[in-house]
C-alpha positions in Angstrom: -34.2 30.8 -12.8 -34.5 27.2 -11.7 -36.2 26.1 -15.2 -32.3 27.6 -15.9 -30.5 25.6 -13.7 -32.7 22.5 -14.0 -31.2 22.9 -18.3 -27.4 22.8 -16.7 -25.9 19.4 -17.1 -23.5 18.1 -14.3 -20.6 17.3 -15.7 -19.6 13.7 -16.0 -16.8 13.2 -13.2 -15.5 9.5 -14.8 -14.5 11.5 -18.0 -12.1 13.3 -16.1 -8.3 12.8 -16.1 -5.6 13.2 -13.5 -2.2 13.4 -14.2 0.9 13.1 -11.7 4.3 12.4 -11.0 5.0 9.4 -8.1 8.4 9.2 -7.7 9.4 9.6 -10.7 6.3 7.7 -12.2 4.0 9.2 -14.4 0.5 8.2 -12.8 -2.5 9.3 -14.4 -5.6 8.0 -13.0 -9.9 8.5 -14.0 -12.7 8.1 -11.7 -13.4 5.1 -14.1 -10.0 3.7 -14.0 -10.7 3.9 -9.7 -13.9 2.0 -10.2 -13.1 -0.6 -12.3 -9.4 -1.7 -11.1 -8.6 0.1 -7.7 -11.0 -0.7 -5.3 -11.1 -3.8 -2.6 -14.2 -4.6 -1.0 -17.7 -5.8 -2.4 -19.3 -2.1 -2.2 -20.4 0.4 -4.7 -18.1 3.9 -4.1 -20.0 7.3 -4.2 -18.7 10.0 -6.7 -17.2 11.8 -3.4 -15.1 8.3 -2.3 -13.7 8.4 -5.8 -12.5 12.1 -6.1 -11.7 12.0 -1.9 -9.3 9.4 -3.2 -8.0 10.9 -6.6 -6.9 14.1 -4.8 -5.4 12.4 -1.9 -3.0 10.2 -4.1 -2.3 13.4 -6.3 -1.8 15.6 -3.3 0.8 13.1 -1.7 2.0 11.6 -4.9 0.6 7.9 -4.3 0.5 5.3 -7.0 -2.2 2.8 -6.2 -1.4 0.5 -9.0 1.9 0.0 -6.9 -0.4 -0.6 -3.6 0.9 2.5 -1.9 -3.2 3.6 -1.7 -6.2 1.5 -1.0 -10.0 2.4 -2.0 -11.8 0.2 0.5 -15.7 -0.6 0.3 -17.8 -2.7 2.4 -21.5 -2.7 1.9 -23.2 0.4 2.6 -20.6 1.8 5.2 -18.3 4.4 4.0 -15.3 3.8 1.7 -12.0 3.9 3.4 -8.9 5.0 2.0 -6.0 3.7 3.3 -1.9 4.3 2.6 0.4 1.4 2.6 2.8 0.9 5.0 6.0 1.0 2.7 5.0 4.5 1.6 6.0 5.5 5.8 8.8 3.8 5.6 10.4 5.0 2.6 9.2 8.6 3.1 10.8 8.8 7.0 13.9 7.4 5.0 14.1 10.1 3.0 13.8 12.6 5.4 16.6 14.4 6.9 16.1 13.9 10.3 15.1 10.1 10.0 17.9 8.4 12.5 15.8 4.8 12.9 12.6 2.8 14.2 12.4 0.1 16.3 9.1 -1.6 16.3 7.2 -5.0 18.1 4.6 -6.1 19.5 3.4 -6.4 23.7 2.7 -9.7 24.8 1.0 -11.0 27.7 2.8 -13.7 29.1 1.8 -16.8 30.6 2.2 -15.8 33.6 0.1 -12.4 32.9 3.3 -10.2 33.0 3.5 -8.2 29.9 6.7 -7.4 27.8 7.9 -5.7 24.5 9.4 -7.3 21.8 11.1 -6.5 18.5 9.0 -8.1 15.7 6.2 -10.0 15.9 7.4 -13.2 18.3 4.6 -15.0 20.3 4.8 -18.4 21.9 2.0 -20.7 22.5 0.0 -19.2 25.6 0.7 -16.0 25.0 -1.7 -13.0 23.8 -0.7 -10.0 21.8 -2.2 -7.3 23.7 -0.7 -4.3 21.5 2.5 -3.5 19.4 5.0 -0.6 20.0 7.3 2.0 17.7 10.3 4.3 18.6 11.8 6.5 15.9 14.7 8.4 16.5 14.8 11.8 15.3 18.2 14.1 14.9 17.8 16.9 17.0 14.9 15.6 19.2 16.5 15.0 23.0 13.8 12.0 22.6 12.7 9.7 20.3 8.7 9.6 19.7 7.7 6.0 21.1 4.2 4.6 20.5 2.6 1.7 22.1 -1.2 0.9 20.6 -3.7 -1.7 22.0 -4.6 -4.6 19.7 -8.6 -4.4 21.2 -8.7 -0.3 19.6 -6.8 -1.2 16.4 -7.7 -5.3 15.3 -9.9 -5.3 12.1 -13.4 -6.5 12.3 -16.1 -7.7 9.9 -19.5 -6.3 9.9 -20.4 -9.6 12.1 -17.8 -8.8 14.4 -15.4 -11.3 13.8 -11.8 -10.8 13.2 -11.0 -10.4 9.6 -9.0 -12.6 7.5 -5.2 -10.5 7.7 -5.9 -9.4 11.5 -6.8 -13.2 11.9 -4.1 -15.1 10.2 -0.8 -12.4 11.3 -2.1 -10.2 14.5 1.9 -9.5 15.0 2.4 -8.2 11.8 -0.9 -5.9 11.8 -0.6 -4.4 15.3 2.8 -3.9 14.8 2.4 -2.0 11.8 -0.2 0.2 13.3 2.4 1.1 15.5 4.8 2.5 13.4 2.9 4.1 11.1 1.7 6.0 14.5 4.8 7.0 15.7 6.1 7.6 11.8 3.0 10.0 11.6 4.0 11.8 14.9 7.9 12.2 14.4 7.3 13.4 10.4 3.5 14.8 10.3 4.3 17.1 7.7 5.5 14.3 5.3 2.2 12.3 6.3 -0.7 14.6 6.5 -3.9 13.3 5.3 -2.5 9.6 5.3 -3.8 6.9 7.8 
């Protein structure tokens, strides 16, 4: 029996095709293809990273050659796979209950109040301590609101510092977390599987 098995070859997942629609795009996507144009980051993805991330853009209908899914790899830690922003915003459009989001960031002022702001606004001496999200919802007697600290959220690099986007627009990153947040709470049926 195992001199059997040991005689069965594995078959060779970068051979395979997917095929899918995405809005009305016809994607069709290989491990191979993954590997050699779709992934960010200086690491080497497993087999499992690459068909994690195949199924979830066939499963939600994500075309990574439009950036609507990222393959991420540093080093030795584990791949990430992460879903553009715009696909959460288009998606809640669609929906029939969307009614609207507001989103912003919290600032610490000066004077160490804190307030909420639309967008991404900070004057010199502030500090963006977190960003915030309502969507509106027909039917819901509230809207879901989301507020998010920038020390859980901010991206790092594996020597701790702040990377490069998190760095250069904190406003824009933090903010962003936000809404996806409260996108993923008001619709999580459209948004399952997607961080």
């Amino acid at each position: 029996m195992a001199l059997q098995n040991s005689l069965v070859k594995k078959p060779d997942i970068n051979s395979s095709v997917i095929e899918y629609d995405s809005n009305g795009t016809q994607v069709k996507l290989s491990p191979s293809i993954v590997r050699n144009y779709l992934v960010n980051g200086n690491g080497a993805v497993s087999d499992q990273e690459v068909v994690m991330f195949l199924n979830l853009c066939k499963a939600q209908r994500l075309n990574p050659f439009l950036r609507e899914a990222y393959l991420i790899k540093f080093g030795n830690n584990p791949a990430s796979i992460v879903t553009g922003k715009e696909v959460f915003t288009k998606r809640a459009r669609r929906a029939k209950d969307y009614a609207g989001h507001q989103a912003g960031v919290i600032v610490q002022k000066s004077d160490e109040s804190i307030e909420n702001r639309i967008g991404t606004l900070k004057l010199p001496g502030e500090n963006i301590v977190g960003g915030w999200a309502k969507v509106f919802v027909k039917g819901y007697e509230n809207h879901v609101e989301i507020a998010v600290s920038y020390d859980e959220y901010v991206g790092l690099k594996q020597d701790g510092t702040v990377n490069g986007q998190w760095a250069k627009k904190p406003g824009t990153m933090i903010r962003k977390v936000a809404l996806v947040q409260a996108l993923r709470e008001a619709f999580p049926e459209e948004f399952q599987g997607m961080y």
